[in-house]
C-alpha positions, 0 to 999 in steps of 0.5 A: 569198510572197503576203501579206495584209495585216490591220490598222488604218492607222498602226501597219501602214504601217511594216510594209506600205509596205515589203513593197510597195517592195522586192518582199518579197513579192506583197501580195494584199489589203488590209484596213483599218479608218477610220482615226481622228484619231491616224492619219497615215495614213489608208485612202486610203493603203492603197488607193492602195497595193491598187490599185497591185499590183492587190490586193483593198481592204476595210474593215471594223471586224471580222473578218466573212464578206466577210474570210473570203471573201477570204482564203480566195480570194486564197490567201495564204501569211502573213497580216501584222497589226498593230493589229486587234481581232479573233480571229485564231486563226479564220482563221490556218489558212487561211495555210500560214505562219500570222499574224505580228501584232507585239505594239505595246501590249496584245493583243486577247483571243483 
């Protein structure tokens, strides 16, 4: 299963570090936002981790046209995201399994 992995630092590194450990999949990028002063985990981790698999590194504030971009070259079967304030809905067709974005606090309005 290829994955893309979608979301601000903190909350996705329980989700993501794992996958990339066991094998539960081939991460094929990673998208990030600056981590703020409450993350323990900065985007330096995440890079760290692209990096180690070979996968694209980008961060952005929002869904833009260099993310759509790369998700729709990377072709990645599900998209993981957690924690990320941006519409969803526009890019979740372009994954045959969808999005799985884990509900932690209140959802961005889509």
């Amino acid at each position: 299963m290829r994955i893309f992995i979608l979301g601000a630092s903190e909350t996705l590194w329980p989700t993501a570090r794992p996958l990339h450990l066991t094998g539960g999949g081939t991460v094929v990028a990673v998208v990030t936002r600056k981590s703020s002063l409450r993350h323990t985990r900065t985007e330096a981790d995440f890079k760290a981790m692209a990096d180690e698999v070979g996968a694209p590194f980008v961060i952005r504030e929002e869904m833009d046209e260099s993310v759509l971009d790369l998700v729709k070259s990377v072709s990645a079967d599900i998209c993981i995201a957690v924690d990320w304030d941006g519409p969803l809905p526009e890019v979740a067709g372009l994954f045959s399994l969808g999005v799985a974005s884990p509900g932690f606090g209140d959802p961005p309005p889509h």
